[in-house]
C-alpha positions in Angstrom: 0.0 0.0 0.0 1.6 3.6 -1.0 -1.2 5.6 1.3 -1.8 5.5 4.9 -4.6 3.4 5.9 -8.2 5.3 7.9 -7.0 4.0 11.4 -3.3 5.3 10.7 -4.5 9.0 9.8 -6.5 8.5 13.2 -2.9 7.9 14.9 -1.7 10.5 13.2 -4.0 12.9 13.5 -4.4 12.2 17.3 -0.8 12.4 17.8 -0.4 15.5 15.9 -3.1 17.3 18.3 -2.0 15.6 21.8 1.6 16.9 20.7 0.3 20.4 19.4 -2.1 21.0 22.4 1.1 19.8 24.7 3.4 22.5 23.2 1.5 25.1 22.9 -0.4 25.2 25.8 2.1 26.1 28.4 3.3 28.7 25.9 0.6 30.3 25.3 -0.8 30.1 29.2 3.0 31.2 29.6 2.9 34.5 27.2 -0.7 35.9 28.1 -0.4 35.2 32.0 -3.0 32.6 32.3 -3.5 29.4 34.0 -2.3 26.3 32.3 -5.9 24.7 32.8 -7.6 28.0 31.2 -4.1 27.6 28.5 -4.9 23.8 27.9 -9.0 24.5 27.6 -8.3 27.6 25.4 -5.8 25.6 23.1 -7.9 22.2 22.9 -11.1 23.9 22.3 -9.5 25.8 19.4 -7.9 22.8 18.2 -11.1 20.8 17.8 -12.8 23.4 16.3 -10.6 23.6 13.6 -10.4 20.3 13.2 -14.4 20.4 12.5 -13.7 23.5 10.0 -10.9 21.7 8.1 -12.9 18.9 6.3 -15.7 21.5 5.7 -13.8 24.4 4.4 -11.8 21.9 1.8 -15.0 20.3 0.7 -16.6 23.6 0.0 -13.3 24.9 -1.9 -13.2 22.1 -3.9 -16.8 22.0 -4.9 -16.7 25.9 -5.8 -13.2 24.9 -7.7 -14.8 22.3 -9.6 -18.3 23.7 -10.6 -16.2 26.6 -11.5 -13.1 25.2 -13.8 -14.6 21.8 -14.1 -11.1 20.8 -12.3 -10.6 18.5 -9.4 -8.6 19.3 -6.6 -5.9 16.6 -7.8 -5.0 19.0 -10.6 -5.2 22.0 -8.4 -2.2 24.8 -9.7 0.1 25.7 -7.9 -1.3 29.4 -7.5 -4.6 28.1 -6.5 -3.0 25.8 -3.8 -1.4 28.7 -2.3 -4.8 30.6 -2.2 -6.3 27.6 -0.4 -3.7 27.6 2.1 -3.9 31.2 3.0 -8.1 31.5 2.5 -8.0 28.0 5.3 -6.0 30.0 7.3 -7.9 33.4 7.0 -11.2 31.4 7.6 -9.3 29.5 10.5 -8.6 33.0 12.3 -12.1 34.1 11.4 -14.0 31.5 13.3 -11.4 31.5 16.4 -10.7 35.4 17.1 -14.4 35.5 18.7 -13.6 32.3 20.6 -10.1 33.8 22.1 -11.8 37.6 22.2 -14.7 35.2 24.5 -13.2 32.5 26.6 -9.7 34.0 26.3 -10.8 37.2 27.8 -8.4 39.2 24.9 -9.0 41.9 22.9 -10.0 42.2 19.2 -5.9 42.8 18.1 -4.6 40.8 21.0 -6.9 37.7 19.5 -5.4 38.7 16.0 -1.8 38.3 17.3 -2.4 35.4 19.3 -3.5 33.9 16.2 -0.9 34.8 14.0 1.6 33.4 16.4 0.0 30.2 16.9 -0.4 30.0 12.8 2.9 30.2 12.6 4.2 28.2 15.8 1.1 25.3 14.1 2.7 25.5 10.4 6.3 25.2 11.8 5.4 22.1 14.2 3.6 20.8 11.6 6.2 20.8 8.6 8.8 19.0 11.4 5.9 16.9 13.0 5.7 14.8 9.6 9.0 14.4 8.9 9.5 12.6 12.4 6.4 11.1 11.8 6.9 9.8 9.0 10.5 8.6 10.1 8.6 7.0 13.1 5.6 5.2 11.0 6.8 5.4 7.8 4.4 3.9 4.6 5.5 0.7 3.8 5.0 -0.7 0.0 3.1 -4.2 -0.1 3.9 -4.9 -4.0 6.5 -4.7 -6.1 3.8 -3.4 -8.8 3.6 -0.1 -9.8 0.1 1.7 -9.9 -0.8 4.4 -12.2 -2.6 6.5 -11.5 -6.3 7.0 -12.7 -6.8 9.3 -15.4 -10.2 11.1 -14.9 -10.1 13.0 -18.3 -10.9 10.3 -20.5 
């Protein structure tokens, strides 16, 4: 098998969040003077919804990018790609500055800078993350066949 199987994205996945809550809890309980069970709380909470938005916000981008340009996300440009990332993590801020302006007690910049630190602290962890990861639990091929893959223009 070349892919990662459903129950090893769940491993992955959950040990990507446990990791990223661990980290970046105490910093950011750390940095804005708070607690580390109001840091931990604040951190998961943001992290799950997220992970609800994620699946949703993809979906919708690649139904809008294929009604639009008949294309599917497979043969998404490289331009295109880059808008996703940065419209997932516009959106992403979006939905979680009222939750840190709410629960997190900050104001409308402070939740903006919170967020743009832990975008960045999340897209560093995540770009080293996979590399261990994948060091750790790497994808093992099961046949010696090579797979092409399926053309869906003909």
């Amino acid at each position: 098998m070349t892919l990662r199987t459903f129950k090893e994205r769940i491993i992955q996945t959950g040990s990507f969040e446990v990791i990223g809550i661990a980290i970046v809890s105490p910093t950011y309980a750390y940095l804005v003077g708070a607690s580390m069970v109001h840091g931990f709380a604040l951190i998961t909470l943001l992290s799950i919804v997220v992970l609800i938005w994620s699946p949703i916000f993809n979906t919708l981008f690649d139904l809008i990018e294929r009604n639009c340009t008949c294309r599917l996300a497979c043969e998404r440009p490289h331009q295109l790609r880059l808008v996703h990332a940065v419209m997932h993590e516009v959106t992403a801020v979006l939905i979680t500055c009222p939750l840190l302006m709410l629960i997190g007690g900050h104001t409308l910049k402070t939740a903006l800078l919170v967020n743009l630190g832990l975008t960045i602290t999340y897209s560093v962890y995540t770009y080293f993350f996979h590399i261990v990861y994948d060091r750790i639990r790497p994808v093992r091929k099961t046949c010696d066949t090579v797979v092409e893959p399926i053309s869906l223009m003909s």
